[in-house]
C-alpha positions in Angstrom: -126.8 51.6 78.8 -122.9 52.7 79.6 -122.0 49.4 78.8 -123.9 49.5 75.2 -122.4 52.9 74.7 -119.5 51.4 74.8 -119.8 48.5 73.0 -120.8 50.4 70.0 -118.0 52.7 70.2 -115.3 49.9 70.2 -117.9 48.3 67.1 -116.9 51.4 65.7 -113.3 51.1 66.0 -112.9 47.7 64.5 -114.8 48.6 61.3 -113.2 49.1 58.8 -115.8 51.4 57.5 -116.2 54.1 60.5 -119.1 55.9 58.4 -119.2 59.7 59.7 -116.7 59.2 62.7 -113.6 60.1 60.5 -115.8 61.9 57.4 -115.7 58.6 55.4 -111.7 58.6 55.4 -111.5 54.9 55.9 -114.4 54.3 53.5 -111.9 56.0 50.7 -109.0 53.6 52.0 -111.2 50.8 51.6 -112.6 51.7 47.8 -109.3 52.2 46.9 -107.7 49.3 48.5 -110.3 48.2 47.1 -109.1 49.3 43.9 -105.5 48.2 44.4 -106.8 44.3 44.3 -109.7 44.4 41.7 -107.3 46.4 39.4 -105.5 43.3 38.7 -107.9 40.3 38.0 -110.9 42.5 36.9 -111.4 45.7 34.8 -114.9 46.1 35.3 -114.9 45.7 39.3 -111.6 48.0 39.0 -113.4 50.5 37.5 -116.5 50.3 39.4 -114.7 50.5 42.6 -112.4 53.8 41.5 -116.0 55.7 40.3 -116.8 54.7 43.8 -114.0 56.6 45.3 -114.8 59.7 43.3 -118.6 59.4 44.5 -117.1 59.3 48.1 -114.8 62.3 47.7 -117.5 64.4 46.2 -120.0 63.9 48.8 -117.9 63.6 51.8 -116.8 67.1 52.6 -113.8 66.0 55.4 -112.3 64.5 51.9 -113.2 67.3 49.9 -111.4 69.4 52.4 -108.2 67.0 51.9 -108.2 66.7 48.6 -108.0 70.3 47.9 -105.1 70.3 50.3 -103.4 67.4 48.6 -103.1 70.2 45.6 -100.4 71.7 47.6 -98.1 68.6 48.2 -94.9 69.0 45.6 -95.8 66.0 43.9 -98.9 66.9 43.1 -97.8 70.0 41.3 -95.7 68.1 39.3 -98.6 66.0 38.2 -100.9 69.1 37.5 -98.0 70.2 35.1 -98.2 66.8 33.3 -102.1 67.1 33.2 -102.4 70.4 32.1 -100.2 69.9 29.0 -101.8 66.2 28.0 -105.2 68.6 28.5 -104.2 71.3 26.2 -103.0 68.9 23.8 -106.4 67.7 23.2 -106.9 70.6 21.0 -104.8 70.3 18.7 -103.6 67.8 16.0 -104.8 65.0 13.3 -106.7 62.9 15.8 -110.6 63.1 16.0 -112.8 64.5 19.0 -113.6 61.0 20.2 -109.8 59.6 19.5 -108.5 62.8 21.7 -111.0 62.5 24.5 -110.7 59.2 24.8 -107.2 59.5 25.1 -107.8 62.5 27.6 -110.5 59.6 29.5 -107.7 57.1 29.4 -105.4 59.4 31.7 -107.6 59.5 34.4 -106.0 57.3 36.3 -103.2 60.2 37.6 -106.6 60.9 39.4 -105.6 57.8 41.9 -102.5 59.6 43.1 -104.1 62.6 45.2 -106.8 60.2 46.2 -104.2 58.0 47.6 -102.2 61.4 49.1 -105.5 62.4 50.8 -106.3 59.8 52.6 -102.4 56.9 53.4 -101.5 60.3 55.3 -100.5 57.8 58.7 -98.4 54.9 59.1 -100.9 52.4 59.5 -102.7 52.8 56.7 -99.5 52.6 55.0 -98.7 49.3 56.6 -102.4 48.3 55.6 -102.0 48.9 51.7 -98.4 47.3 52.0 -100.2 43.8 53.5 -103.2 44.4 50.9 -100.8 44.0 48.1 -98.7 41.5 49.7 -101.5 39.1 50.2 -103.1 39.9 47.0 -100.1 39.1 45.1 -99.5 35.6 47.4 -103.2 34.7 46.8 -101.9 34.9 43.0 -98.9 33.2 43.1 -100.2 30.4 45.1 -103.4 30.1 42.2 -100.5 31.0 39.5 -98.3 27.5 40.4 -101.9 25.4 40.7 -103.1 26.8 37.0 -99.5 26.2 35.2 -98.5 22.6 37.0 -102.5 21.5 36.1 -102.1 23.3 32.5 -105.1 24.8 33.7 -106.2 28.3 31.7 -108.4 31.2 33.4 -110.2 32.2 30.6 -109.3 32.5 26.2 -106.6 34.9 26.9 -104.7 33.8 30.2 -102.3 30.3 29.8 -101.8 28.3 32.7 -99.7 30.3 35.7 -101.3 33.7 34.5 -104.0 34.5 36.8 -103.4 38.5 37.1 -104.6 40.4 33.7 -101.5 39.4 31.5 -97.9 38.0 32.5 -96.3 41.3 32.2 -99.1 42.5 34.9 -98.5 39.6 36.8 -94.8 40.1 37.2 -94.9 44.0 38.3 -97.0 43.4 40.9 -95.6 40.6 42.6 -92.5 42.2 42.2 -93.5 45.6 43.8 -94.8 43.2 46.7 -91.4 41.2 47.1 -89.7 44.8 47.6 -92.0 45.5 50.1 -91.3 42.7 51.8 -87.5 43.4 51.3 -88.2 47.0 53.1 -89.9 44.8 56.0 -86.8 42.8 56.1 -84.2 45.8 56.1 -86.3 48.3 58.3 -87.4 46.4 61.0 -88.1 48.7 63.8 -90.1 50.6 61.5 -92.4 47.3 61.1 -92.3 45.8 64.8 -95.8 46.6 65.4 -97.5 44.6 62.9 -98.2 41.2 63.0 -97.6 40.5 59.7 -94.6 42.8 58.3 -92.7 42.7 61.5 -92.7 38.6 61.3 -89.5 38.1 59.4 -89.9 33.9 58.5 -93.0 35.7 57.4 -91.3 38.1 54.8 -88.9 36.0 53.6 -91.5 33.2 53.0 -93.5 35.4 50.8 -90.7 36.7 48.7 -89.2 33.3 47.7 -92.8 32.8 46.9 -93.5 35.3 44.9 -89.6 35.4 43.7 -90.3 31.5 42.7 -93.5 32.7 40.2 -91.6 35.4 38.5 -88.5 33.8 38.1 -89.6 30.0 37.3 -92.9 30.3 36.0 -93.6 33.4 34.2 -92.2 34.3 30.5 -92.6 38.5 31.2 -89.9 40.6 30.7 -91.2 43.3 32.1 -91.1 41.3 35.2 -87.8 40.6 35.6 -86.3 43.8 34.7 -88.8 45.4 37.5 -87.6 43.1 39.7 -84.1 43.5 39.9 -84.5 47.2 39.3 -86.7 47.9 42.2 -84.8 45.2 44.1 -81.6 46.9 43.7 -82.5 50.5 44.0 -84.7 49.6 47.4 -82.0 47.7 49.0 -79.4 50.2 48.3 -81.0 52.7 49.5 -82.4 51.3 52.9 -78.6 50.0 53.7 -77.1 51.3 56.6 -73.9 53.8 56.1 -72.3 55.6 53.5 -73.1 56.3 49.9 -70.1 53.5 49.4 -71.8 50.5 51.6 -75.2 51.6 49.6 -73.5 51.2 46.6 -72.1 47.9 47.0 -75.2 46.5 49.1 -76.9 47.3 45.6 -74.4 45.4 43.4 -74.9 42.2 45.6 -78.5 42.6 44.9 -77.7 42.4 41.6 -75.7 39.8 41.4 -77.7 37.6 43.1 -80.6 38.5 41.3 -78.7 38.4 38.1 -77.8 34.8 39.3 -81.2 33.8 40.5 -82.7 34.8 37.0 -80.0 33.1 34.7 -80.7 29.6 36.5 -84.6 29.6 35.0 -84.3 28.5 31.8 -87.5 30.6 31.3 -85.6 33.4 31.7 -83.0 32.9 29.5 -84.7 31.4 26.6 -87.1 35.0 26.8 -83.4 37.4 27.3 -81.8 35.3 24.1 -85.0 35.3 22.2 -85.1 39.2 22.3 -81.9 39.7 21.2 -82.4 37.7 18.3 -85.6 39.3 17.4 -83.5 42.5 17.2 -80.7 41.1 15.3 -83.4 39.5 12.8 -86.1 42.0 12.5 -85.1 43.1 8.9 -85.3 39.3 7.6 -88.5 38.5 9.8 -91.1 36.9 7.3 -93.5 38.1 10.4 -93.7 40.4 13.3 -92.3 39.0 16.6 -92.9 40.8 20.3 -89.6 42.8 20.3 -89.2 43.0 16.4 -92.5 44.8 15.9 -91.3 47.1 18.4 -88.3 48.1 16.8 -89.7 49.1 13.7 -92.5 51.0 15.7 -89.6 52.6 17.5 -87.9 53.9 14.1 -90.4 55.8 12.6 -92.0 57.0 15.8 -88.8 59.2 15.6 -89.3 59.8 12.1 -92.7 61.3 13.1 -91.0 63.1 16.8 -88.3 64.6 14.9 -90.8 66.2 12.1 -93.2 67.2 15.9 -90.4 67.6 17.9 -92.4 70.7 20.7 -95.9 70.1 20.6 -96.0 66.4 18.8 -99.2 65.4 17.3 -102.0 65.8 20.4 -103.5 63.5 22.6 -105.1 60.7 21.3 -103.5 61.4 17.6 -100.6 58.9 18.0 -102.0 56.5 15.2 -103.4 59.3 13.3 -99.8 60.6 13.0 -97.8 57.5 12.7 -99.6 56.6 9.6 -97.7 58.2 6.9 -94.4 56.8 8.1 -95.9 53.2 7.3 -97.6 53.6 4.2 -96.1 51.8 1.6 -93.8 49.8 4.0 -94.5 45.5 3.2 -96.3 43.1 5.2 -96.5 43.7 8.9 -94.3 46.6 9.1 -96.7 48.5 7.7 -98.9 47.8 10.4 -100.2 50.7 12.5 -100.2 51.3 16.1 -101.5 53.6 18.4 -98.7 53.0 20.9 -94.8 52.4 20.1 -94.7 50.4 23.4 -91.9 53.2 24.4 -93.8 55.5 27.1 -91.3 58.2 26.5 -91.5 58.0 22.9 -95.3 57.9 23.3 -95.3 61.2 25.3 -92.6 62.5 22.4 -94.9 61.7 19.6 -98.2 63.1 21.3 -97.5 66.0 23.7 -93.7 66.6 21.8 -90.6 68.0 24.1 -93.2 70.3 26.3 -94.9 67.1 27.5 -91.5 65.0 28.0 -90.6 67.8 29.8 -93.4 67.5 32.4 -93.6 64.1 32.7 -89.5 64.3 34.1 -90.4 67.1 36.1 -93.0 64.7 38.2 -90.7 62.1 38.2 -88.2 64.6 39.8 -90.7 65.6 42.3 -91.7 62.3 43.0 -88.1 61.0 43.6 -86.7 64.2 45.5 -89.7 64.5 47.9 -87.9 63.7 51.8 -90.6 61.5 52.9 -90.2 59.4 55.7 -88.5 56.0 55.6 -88.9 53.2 54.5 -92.0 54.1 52.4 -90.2 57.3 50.2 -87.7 54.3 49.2 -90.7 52.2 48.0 -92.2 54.9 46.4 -88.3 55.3 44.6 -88.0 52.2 43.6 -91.1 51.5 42.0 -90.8 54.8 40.5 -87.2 54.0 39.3 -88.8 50.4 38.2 -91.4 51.2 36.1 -89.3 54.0 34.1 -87.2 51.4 33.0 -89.6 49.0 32.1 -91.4 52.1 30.4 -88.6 51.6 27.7 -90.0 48.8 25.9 -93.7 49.6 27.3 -96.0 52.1 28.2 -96.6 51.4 31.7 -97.4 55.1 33.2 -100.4 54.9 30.9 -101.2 50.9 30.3 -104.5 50.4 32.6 -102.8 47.9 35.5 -99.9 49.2 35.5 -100.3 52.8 35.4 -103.4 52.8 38.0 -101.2 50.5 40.3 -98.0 53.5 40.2 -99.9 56.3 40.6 -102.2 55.2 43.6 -98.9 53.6 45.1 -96.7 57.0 44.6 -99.7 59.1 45.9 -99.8 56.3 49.3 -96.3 55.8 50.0 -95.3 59.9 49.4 -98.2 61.4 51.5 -97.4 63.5 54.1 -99.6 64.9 56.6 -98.1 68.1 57.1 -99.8 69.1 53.6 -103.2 68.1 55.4 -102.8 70.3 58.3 -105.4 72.7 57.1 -108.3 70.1 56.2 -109.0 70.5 60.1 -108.4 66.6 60.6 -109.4 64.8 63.6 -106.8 62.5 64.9 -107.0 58.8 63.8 -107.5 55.8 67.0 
């Protein structure tokens, strides 16, 4: 009977799902690793999975407890100042009910952040989200060089190599999993432990994998900007020594980055094409991907400068771009319920008020000490997605916002802000 006893209780350890033995915390790691994977293939499993998570936080009360903890956390107060003024914006401006709570609906996903806070709170399950995404995003690359060298298309609206929701999708996310194998590489006493991020012919395999996709066989932009952003910024600040050696450790990421990505003629056929899509957008007998963009651009600060505070509400972005294209010809008269500029997004919706909160998370989120190398991951991606954010809107797209905020809210939890959920210590 001892022996049985015991049995089950090491059954109980190995499961990934310990039921009521930690008050369904590694069930909420698993729906929202869960999440992490689905997120990027599926929409409907994505979504089915993150209702999950909320089902498991409502009726658990050890995550309840957390959660409400979580509130306290400095990040997350920066985030409730962002929500409360996309919330209150609901309530006012050109955009019907159903247009603004939609909108409101949309932003849900800032939910994923203190759900990942509540429950990442230990290394390991850090280390365990880092490996979910760098598997995931190998998985992907290996089906993404199969489907473009057969010219084989997953589904009407993927080409061959795209296996993720859309290139610019696929390109973030393998490039937030090469940086965390770069932290594996340049911390690695932090990873000894693990099997998997402490082998280093192991880390550097997957990131000339996943380096080969982005570089060779997608056409994103958005993937190689994040790329050598996040790439730079991570190494620099992991280097060993002064701000000086950090500095230059970062410029030789550059470089060779800069190097790496000029030798794909991919690459430089998309950089040249872009420029000459700006140079041309006045002559363009029809809209291109960065021409429409500029002229969305222009008069979305026509319509911030006469909304400049409060801008037009939630949800009222088309609603309020319309006069500034009506009478324009052909396509440039077109409207849009998103300049593909997150910041001028937030500028023309929520005005200076909500600019002003979003920058005051990002401050919080890049000034919180946590502990290294995951606060530099949680930086860089941070740092990475603002700057793709310039010709996008990737705090709010579906993939890739869900994909920043459950990864800020993992890599920037901190236990100490959980000390009062009564937690039992983890195996």
């Amino acid at each position: 009977m001892d022996r049985q006893l015991a049995r089950g209780h090491a059954m109980m350890n190995i499961l990934p799902i310990k039921g009521l033995a930690d008050g369904g915390v590694a069930a909420a790691r698993v729906l929202l690793l869960a999440v992490l994977v689905t997120m990027l293939v599926s929409t409907s499993l994505a979504i089915g999975f993150e209702f999950a998570s909320y089902i498991a936080f409502a009726c658990a009360p050890e995550l309840r407890r957390r959660l409400l903890h979580v509130v306290r956390h400095p990040v997350a107060i920066g985030l409730l100042a962002f929500a409360a003024v996309v919330v209150a914006a609901t309530f006012y401006g050109p955009a019907s009910w159903a247009d603004a709570l939609g909108a409101l609906a949309g932003w849900r996903r800032i939910l994923l952040l203190p759900l990942a806070a509540a429950v990442f709170d230990d290394e390991n399950s850090k280390k365990l989200l880092l490996k979910t995404l760098i598997i995931a995003c190998l998985v992907g690359a290996f089906a993404s060089f199969i489907t473009a060298w057969g010219s084989i298309s997953i589904g009407e609206r993927l080409g061959g190599g795209i296996v993720f929701h859309n290139y610019a999708t696929q390109g973030m996310a393998l490039s937030l999993a090469t940086i965390a194998c770069i932290a594996a590489l340049s911390r690695p006493e932090a990873f000894a432990d693990d099997r998997l991020l402490g082998n280093r012919l192991a880390m550097v395999a997957a990131s000339v994998v996943m380096l080969f996709d982005i570089v060779f066989i997608l056409w994103g932009r958005s993937g190689y900007l994040s790329l050598i952003v996040m790439a730079v910024v991570v190494v620099a600040l992991l280097a060993n020594g002064s701000w000086q050696m950090k500095a230059l450790a970062g410029l030789g990421v550059f470089i060779c980055a800069a190097l790496i990505l000029v030798s794909s003629t991919h690459v430089r056929s998309r950089v040249t094409q872009a420029f000459h899509e700006i140079a041309t957008v006045g002559e363009a007998p029809e809209g291109t991907s960065v021409g429409v963009r500029v002229v969305m651009w222009r008069n979305a600060i026509r319509m911030i400068v006469d909304h400049p505070v409060f801008g037009v509400g939630t949800g009222g972005f088309q609603d309020g771009y319309r006069p500034y294209v009506q009478g324009a010809g052909g396509w440039q008269s077109n409207e849009t319920a998103d300049p593909h500029n997150q910041f001028l997004k937030i500028l023309g919706e929520q005005g200076i008020i909500g600019l002003a909160a979003l920058l005051f998370f990002i401050f919080r989120a890049l000034s919180y000490p946590a502990p290294s190398p995951y606060r530099e991951l949680a930086v860089a991606a941070l740092i990475g997605w603002c700057a793709t954010s310039l010709a996008s809107s990737h705090f709010s797209t579906f993939v890739e916002g869900r994909l920043l905020f459950l990864w800020i809210g993992a890599m920037l939890a901190d236990r100490t802000y959980l000390n009062g959920a009564k937690l039992r210590e983890q195996p």
